[in-house]
C-alpha positions as CSV (number, residue, x, y, z in Angstrom):
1,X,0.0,0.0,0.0
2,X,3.0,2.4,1.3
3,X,3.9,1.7,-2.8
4,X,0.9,3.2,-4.2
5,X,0.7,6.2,-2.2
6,X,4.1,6.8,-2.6
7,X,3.2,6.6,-6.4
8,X,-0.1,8.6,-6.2
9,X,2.4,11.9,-4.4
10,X,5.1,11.2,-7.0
11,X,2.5,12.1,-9.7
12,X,0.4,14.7,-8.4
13,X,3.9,16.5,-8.0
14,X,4.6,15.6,-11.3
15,X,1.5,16.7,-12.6
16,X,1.8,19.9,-11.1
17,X,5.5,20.4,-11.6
18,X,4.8,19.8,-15.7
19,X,1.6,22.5,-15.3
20,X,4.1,24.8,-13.8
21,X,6.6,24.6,-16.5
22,X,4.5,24.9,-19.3
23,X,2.8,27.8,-17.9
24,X,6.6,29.7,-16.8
25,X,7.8,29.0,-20.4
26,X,4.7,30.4,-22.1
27,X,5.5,33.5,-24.7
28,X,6.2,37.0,-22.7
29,X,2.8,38.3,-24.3
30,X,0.6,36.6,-22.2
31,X,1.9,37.8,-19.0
32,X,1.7,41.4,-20.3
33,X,-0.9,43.5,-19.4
34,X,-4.1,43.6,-21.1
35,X,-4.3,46.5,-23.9
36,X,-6.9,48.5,-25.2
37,X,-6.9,46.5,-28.5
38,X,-7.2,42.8,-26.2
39,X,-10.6,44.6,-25.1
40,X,-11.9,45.1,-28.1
41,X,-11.2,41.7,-29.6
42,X,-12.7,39.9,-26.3
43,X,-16.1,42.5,-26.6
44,X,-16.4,40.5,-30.1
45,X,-18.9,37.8,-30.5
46,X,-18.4,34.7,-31.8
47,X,-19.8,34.9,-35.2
48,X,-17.8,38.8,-35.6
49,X,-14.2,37.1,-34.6
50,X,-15.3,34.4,-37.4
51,X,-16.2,36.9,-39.8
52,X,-12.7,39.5,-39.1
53,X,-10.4,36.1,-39.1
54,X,-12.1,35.4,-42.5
55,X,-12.0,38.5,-44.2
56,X,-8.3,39.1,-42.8
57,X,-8.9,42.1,-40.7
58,X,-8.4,40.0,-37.0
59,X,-5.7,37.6,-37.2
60,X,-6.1,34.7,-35.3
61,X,-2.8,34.7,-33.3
62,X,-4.5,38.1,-31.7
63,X,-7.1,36.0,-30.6
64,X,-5.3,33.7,-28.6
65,X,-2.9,36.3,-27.4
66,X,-5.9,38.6,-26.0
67,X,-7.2,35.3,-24.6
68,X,-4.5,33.9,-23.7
69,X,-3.6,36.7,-21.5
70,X,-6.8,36.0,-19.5
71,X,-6.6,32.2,-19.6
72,X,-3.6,32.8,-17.6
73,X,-5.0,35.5,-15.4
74,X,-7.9,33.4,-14.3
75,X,-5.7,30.7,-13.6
76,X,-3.9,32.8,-11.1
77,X,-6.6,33.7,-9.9
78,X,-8.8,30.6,-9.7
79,X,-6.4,27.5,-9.9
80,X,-9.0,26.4,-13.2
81,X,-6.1,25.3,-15.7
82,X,-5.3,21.9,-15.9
83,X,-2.8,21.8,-18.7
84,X,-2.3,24.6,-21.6
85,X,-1.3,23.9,-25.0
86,X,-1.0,27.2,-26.8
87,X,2.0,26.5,-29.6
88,X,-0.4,23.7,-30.9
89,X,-3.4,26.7,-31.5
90,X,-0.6,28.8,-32.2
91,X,-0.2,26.8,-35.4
92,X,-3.0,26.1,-36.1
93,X,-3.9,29.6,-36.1
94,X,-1.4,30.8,-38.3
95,X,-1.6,27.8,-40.9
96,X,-2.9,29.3,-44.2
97,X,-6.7,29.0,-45.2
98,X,-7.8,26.2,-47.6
99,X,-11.8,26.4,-47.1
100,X,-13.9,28.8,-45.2
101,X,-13.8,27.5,-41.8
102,X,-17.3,28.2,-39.4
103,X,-14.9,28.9,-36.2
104,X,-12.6,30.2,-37.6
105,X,-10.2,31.9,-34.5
106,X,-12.5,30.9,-31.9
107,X,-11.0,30.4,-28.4
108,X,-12.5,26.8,-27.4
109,X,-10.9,25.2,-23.9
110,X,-11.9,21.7,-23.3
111,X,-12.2,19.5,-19.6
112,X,-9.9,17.2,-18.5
113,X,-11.9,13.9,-19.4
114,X,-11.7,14.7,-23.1
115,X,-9.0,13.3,-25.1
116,X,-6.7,15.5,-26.7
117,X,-3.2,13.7,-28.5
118,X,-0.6,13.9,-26.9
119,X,-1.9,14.9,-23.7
120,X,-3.1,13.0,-20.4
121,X,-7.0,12.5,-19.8
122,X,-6.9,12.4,-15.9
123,X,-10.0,12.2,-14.7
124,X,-8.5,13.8,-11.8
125,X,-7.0,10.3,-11.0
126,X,-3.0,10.4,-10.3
127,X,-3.3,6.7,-12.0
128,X,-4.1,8.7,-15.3
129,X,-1.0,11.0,-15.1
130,X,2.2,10.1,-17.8
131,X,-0.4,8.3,-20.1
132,X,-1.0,11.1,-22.8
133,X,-3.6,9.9,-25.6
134,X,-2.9,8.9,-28.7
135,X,-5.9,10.3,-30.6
136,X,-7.7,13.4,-30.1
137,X,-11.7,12.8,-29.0
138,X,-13.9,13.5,-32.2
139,X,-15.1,17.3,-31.1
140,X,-11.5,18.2,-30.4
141,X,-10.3,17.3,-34.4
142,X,-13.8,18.2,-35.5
143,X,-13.0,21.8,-33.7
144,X,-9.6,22.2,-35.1
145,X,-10.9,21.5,-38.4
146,X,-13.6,24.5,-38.3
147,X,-10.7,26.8,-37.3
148,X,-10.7,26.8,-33.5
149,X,-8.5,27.9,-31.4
150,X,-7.9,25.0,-28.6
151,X,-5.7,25.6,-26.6
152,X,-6.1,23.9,-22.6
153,X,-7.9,21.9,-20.6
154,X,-9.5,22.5,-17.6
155,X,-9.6,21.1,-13.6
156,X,-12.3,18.6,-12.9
157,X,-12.7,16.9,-9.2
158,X,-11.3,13.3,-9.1
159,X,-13.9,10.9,-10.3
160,X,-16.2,13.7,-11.9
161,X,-19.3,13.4,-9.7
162,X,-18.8,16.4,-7.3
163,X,-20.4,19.7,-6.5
164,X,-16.9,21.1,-5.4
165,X,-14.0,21.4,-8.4
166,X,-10.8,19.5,-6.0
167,X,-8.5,16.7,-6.9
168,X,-5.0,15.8,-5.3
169,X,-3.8,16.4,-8.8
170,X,-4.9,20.1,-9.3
171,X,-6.1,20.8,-5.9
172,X,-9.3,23.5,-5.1
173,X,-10.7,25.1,-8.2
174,X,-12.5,28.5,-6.9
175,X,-15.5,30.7,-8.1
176,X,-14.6,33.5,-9.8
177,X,-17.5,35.3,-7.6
178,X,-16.5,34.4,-4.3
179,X,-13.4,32.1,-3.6
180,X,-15.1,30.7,-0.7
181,X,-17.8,28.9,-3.0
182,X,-17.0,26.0,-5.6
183,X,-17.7,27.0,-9.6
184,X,-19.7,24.2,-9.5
185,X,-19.9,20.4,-10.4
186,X,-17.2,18.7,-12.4
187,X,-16.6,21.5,-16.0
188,X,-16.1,24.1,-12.8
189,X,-12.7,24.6,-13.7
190,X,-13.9,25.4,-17.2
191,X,-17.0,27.8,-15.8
192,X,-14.2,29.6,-13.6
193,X,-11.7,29.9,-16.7
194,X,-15.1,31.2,-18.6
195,X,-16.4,33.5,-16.3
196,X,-13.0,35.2,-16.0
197,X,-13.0,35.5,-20.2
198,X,-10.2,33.0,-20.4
199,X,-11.9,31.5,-22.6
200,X,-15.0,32.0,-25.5
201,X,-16.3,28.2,-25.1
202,X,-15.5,25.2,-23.1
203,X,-17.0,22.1,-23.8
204,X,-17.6,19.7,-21.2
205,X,-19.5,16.5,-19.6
206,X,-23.3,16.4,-17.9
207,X,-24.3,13.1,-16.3
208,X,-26.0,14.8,-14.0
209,X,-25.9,18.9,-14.5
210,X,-22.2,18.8,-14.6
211,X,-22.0,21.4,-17.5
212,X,-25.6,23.4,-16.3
213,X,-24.5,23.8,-12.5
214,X,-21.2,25.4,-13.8
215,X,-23.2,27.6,-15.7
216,X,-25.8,28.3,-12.7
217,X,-23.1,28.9,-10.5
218,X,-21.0,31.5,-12.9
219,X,-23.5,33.4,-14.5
220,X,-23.1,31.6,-17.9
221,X,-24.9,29.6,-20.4
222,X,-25.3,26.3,-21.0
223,X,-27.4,23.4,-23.2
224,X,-27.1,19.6,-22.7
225,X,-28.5,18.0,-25.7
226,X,-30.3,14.6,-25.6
227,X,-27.1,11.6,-26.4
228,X,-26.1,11.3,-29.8
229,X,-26.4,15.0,-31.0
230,X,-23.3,16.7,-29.9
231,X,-20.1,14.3,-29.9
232,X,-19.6,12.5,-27.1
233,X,-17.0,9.8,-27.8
234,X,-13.2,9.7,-26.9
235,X,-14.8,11.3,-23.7
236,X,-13.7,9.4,-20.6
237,X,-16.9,9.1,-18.5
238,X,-16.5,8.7,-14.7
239,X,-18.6,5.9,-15.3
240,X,-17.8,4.1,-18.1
241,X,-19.7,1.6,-20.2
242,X,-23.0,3.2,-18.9
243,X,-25.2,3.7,-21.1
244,X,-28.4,3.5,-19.3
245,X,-27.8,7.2,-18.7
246,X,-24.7,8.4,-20.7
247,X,-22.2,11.3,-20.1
248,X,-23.3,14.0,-22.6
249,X,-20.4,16.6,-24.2
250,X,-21.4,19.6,-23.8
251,X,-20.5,23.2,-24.6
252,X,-20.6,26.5,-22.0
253,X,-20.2,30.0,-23.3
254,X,-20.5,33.6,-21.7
255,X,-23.6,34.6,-23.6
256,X,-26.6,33.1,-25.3
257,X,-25.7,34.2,-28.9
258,X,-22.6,32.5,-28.6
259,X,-23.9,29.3,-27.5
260,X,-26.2,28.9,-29.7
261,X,-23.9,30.0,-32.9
262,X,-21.1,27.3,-31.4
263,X,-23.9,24.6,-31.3
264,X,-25.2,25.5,-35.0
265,X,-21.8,25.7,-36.2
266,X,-21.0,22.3,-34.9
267,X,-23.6,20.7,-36.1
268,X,-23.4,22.1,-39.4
269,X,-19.7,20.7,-39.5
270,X,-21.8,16.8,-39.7
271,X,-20.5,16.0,-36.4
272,X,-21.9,12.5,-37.1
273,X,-19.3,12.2,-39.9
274,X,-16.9,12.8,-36.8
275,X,-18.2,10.5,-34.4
276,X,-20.3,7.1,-34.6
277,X,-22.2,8.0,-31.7
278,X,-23.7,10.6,-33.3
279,X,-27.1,11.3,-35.1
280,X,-27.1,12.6,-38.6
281,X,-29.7,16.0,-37.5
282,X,-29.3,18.8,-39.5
283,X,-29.6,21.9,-37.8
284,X,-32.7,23.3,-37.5
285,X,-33.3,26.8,-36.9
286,X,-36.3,28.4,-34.2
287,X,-36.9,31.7,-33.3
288,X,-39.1,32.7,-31.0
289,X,-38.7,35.8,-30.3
290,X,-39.1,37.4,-34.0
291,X,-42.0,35.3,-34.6
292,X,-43.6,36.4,-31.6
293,X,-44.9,32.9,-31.0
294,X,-46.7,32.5,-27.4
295,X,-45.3,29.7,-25.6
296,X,-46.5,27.3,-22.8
297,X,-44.1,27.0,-19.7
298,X,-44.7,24.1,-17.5
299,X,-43.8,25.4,-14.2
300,X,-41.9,23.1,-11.5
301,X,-41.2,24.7,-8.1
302,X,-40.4,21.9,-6.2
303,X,-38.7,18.2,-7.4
304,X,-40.7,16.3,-4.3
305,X,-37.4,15.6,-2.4
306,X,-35.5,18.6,-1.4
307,X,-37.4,22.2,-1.8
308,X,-35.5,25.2,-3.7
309,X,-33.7,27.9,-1.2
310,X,-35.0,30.9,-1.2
311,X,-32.9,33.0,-3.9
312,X,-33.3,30.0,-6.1
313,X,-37.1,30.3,-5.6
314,X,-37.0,33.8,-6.1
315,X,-35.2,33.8,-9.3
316,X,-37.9,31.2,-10.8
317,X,-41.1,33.0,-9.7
318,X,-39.6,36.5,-11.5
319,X,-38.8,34.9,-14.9
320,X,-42.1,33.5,-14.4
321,X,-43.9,36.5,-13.8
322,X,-41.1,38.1,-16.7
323,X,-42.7,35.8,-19.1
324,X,-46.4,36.4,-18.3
325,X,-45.9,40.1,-18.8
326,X,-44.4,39.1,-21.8
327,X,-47.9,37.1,-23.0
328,X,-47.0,33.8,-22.4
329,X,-48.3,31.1,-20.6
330,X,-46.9,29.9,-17.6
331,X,-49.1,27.2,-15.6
332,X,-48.2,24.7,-12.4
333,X,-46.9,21.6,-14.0
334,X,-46.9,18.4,-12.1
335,X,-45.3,15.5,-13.5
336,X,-44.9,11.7,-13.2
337,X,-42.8,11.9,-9.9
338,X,-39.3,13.3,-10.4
339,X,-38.7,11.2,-7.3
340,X,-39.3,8.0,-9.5
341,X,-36.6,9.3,-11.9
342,X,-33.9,9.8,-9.1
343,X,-34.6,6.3,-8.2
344,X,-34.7,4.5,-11.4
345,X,-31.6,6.4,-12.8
346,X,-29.3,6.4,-9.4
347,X,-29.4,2.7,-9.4
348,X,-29.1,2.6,-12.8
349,X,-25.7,5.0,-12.5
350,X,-24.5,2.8,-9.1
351,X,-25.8,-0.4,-10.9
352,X,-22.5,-2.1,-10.1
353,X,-22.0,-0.9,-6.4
354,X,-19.6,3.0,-7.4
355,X,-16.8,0.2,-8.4
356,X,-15.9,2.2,-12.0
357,X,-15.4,5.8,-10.0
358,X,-13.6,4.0,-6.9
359,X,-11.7,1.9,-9.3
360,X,-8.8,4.6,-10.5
361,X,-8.5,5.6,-7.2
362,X,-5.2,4.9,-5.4
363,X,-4.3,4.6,-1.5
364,X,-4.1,8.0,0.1
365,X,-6.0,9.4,-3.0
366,X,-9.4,11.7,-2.1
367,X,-12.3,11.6,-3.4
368,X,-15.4,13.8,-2.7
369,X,-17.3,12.9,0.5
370,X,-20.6,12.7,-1.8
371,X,-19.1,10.0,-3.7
372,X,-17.9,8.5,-0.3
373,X,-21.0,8.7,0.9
374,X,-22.8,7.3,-2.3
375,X,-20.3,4.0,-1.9
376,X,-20.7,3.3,1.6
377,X,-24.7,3.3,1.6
378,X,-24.0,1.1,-1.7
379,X,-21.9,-1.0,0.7
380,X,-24.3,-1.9,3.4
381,X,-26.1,-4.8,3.6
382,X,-29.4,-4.5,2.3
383,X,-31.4,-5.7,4.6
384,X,-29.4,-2.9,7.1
385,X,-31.2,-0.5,4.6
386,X,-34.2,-2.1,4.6
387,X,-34.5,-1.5,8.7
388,X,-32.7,1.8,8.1
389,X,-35.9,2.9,5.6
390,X,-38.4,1.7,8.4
391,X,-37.2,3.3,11.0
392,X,-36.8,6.5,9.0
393,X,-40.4,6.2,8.5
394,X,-41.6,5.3,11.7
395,X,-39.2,7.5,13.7
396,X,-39.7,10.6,11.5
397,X,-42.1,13.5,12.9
398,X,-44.1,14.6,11.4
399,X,-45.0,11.2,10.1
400,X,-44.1,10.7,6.2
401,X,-41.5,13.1,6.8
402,X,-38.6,10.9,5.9
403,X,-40.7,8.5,3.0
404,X,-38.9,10.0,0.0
405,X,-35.1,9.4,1.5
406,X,-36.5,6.3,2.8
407,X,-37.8,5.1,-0.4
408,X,-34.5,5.6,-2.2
409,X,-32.4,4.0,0.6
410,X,-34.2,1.1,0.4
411,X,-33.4,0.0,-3.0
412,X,-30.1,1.7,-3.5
413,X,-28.1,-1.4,-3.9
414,X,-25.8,-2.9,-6.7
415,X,-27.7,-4.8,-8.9
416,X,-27.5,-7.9,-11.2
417,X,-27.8,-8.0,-15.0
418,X,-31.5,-9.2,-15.1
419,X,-32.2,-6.3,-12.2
420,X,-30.5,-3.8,-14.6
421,X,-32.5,-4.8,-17.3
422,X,-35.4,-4.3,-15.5
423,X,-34.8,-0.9,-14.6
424,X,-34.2,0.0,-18.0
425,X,-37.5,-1.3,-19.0
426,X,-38.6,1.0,-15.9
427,X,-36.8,4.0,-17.1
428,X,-38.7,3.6,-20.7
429,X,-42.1,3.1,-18.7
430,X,-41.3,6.6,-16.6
431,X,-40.0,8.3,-20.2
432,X,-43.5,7.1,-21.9
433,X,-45.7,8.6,-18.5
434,X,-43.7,12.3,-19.2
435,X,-44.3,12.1,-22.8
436,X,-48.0,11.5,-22.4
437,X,-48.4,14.3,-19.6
438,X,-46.1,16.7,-21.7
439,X,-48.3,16.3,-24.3
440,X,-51.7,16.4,-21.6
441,X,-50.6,19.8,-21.0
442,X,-49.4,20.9,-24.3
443,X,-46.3,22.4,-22.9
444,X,-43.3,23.9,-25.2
445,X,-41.1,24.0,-22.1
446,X,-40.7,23.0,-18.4
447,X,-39.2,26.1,-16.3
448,X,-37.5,25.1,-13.2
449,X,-34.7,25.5,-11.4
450,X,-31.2,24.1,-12.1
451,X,-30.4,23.3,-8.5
452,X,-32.0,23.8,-4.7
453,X,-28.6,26.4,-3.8
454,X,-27.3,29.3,-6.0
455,X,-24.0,28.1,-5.2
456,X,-21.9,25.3,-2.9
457,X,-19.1,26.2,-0.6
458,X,-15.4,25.0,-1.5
459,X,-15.6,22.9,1.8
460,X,-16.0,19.3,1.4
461,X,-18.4,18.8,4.1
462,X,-20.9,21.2,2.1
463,X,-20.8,19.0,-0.3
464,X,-21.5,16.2,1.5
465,X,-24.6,17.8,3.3
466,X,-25.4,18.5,-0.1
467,X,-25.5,14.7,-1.3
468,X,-25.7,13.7,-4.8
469,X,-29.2,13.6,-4.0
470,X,-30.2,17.0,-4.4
471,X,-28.8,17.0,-8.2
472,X,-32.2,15.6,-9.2
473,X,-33.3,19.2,-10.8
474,X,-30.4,18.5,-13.0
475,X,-30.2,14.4,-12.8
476,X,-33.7,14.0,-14.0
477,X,-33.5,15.2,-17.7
478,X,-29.8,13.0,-18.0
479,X,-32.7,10.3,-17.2
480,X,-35.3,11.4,-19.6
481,X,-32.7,12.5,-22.2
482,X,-34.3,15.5,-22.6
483,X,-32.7,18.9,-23.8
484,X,-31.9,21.4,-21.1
485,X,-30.3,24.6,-20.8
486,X,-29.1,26.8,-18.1
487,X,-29.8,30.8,-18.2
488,X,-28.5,33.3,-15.3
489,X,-31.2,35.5,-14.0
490,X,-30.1,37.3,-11.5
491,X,-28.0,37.6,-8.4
492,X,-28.2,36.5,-4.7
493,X,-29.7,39.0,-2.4
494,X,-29.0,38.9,1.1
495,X,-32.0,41.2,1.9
496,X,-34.2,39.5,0.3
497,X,-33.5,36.2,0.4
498,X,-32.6,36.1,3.9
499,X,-34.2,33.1,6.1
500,X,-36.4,34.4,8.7
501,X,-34.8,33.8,11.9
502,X,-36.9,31.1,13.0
503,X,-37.2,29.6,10.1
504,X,-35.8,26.0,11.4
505,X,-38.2,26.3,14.0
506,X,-41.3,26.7,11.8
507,X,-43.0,24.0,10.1
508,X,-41.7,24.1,6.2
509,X,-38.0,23.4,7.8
510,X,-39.8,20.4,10.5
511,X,-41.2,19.1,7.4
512,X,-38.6,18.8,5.5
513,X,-36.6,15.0,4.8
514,X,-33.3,15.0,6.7
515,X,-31.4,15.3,3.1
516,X,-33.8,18.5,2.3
517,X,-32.6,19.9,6.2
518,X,-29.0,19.0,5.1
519,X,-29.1,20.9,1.8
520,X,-31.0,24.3,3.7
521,X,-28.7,24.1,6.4
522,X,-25.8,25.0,3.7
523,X,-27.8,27.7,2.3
524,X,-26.6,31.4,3.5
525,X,-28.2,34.3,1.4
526,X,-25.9,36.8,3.5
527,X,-22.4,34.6,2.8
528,X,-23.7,34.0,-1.0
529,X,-24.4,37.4,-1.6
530,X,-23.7,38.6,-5.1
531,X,-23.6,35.2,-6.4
532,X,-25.5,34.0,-9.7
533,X,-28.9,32.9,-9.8
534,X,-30.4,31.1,-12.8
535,X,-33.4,29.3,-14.2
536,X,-33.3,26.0,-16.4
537,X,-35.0,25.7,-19.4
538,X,-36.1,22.1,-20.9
539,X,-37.1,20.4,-24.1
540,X,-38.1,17.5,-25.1
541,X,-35.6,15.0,-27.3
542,X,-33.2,16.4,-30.0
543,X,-35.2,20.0,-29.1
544,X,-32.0,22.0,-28.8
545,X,-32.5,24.5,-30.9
546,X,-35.9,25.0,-29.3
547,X,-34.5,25.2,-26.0
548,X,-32.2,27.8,-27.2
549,X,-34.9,29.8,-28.5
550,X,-37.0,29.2,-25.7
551,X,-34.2,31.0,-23.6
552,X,-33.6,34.1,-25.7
553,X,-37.4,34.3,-24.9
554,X,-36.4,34.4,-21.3
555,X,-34.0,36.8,-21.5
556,X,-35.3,39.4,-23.7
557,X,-38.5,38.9,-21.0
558,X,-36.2,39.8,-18.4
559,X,-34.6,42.3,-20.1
560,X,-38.2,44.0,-21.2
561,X,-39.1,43.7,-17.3
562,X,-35.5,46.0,-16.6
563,X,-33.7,42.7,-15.1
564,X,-31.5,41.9,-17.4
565,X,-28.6,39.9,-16.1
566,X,-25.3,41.8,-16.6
567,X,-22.0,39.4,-15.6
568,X,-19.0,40.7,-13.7
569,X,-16.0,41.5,-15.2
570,X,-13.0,40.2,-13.5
């Protein structure tokens, strides 16, 4: 064992050591000072740097050096960089033109758990260190044949399926907001890089809202497509061989126009010509807002299992009441219980007992304490959760208190082949009961929110009071493999989304499950003051260009109301 550890510290330092090195031999011009020309080029969308590196007036070298500059500022000033690359985009930005190229100069930054050549895929396991890939992942060539610009990856927490952005390997990833809080989920290191303008796009993974909390928790922008639209492959899921409920590759951008031009333009590339995995949709434009359609919002204020904190609440019932001004419809929408979903699709994901994201780990090697957690209940006999449930139930007051956490524990257990299967056959019986009460209520969207906190501290124990069980606002459409995207709204507001001072006394908090107490008992409007708030928007199947023009009906709702969301600069 003493042989292992030993092995994991020899390469973490090596990891870091080799980050270090790259990053103190990178070109003088990115550790000069931003200039009034670097402004101007990172005020440019994506479709106007496309358009000036096409017609010759921006060359694409610029690009990277006025992005480049921040990359390495936010670095410094986030710990979000994971291992940088710029003399490969440096070539390939100044290799001469041989076709029009749709991303052409774009500054693209991808997560450690996609495969670029030449360069390790960690995981955020020290057993993946010194084991660079031989073949880049399918987006990454597809990317670099439009004409991007990539140029790093990003941190990601060891084993992916975290709130908080820490690793031996790379250590704590911060929020560009607040340090004290995590940029959320597993792409935070690309959200932090993002927020911060180190970047114009960065794709990375969702299993679970690991691109959309990012994006919630930075004030950024976000879509998760249903699996086989946006190429996935040669990325190395945290749980691999699942596909009960793949990992989805997904991108994150600063603003809305540029997410949805990156998503167009990759499509239009024929990712599927790219990658096996995908489906051969062309892209399909929707716009909402010209046509002046008037939509029908399903609204969900609650997932059944752990209520939404107070700004998160907030945030919802304003775009709401944003969109009713606006002439749409927004109505109470009460699915087929999302409760069912986290059940079917956690022991679907844990179907063989957490052994794929413990497996990489070495001794001495941390993981988060969610994940901990997760493997231990996974552990126990299940008859011990069996008695565990009951006396949950029986013990719980007010009675029925405790029946949703009760009902999971009770049946969170590895599973066999024929009990996977069945599951699966369980997962297509809840899809079919969505589908028909989507259609019941003729919805075009669900609005909800992306998670029950605006934001997660760095430290670990928030985390694990959070338990992966409150991801289900997220989790559920991974399940249903619907479309989903992530819009910021608004910011924290300690005066008015303040807790009453007795609220644990009154009777919402004593009604609460104990995982619902856990997740409130982390919230803190005054200490998460100032941070992002936002709304998700979701689709049904292969609807992601709906979705995205679903949420430029949001925003220009909010904006018509006079709450526009305006980022920070850092």
């Amino acid at each position: 064992m003493f042989s292992f550890f030993s092995a994991h510290r020899r390469d973490c330092l090596r990891k870091q050591e080799e980050l270090r090195a790259k990053l103190s031999t990178l070109p003088a011009v990115y550790y000069s000072p931003s200039a009034e020309a670097d402004a101007k080029i990172l005020a440019l969308s994506l479709s106007q740097i496309v358009d000036a590196c096409e017609d010759g007036s921006l060359a694409p070298t610029r690009v990277l050096e006025a992005y480049g500059k921040r990359c390495v500022a936010a670095h410094e000033a986030t710990n979000c960089l994971a291992d940088v690359f710029f003399e490969e985009a440096e070539r390939s930005a100044a290799a001469p033109l041989s076709s029009q190229r749709p991303l052409h100069g774009v500054p693209v930054t991808v997560k450690d758990c996609i495969d670029v050549a030449g360069h390790d895929t960690t995981g955020g396991y020290s057993s993946r260190v010194g084991q660079p890939a031989v073949q880049s992942a399918p987006i990454v060539r597809l990317l670099r044949d439009a004409g991007g610009l990539v140029y790093a990856k990003t941190t990601l927490p060891t084993g992916c399926l975290s709130f908080e952005v820490s690793s031996d390997i790379f250590g704590t990833t911060t929020n560009p907001y607040n340090a004290a809080f995590s940029p959320g989920a597993s792409t935070g290191g690309g959200a932090a890089l993002l927020a911060c303008q180190g970047s114009m796009v960065e794709v990375g993974t969702d299993i679970g809202g690991s691109t959309r909390y990012p994006a919630a928790y930075c004030g950024l922008y976000s879509v998760k497509g249903s699996h086989g639209r946006f190429p996935s492959h040669g990325s190395v899921s945290c749980l691999p061989g699942l596909e009960a409920v793949p990992t989805i590759t997904a991108p994150i951008a600063r603003t809305l126009d540029d997410l949805e031009e990156f998503w167009k333009r990759v499509v239009e590339m024929k990712p599927w010509e790219y990658d096996h995995t995908c489906v051969p949709l062309p892209w399909k434009n929707a716009d909402f807002v010209s046509s002046g359609q008037r939509l029908k919002f399903g609204l969900i204020m609650d997932d059944g299992v752990v209520p939404p904190t107070p700004a998160n609440t907030r945030a919802l019932l304003e775009v709401a009441s944003a969109l009713a001004k606006h002439g749409h419809e927004v109505v109470p929408f009460y699915p087929p219980s999302p409760l069912e979903g986290l059940k079917i699709g956690y022991q679907l994901m844990f179907s063989e007992g957490a052994a794929s994201v413990m497996a990489p780990l070495r001794a001495g090697e941390h993981i988060s304490p969610a994940v901990r957690t997760v493997r231990t209940i996974l552990r126990l006999p299940l008859w011990l959760k069996k008695l565990h449930a009951k006396l949950l139930r029986w013990l719980s007051r007010p009675l029925g208190r405790n029946d949703a956490w009760a009902s999971l524990l009770e049946v969170f257990h590895p599973k066999s082949a024929l009990e996977e299967r069945r599951l699966v056959v369980e997962r297509e019986a809840y899809r079919a009961t969505w589908h028909e009460a989507w259609n019941r209520e003729g919805l075009d969207f669900v609005l909800t929110v992306p998670h029950a906190l605006p934001a997660v501290p760095t430290d670990p124990k928030a985390s694990d009071r959070a338990t992966l069980v409150s991801a289900n606002y997220a989790f559920l459409y991974n399940v249903l493999d619907y479309s989903a995207g992530v819009l910021p709204v608004g910011y924290v507001d300690r005066a008015r989304d303040s807790y009453d001072p007795d609220f644990r006394e009154g009777a919402k908090y004593r009604a609460m499950n104990d995982v619902a107490r856990a997740v409130h008992d982390v919230y803190d409007a005054e200490s998460m003051h100032g941070m992002p708030l936002a709304v998700q928007i979701v689709g049904r199947r292969f609807e992601e260009e709906k979705v995205l023009a679903g949420m430029k009906v949001v925003e220009k709702a909010l904006w018509t109301s006079g709450k526009g969301f305006v980022p920070r600069q850092f």
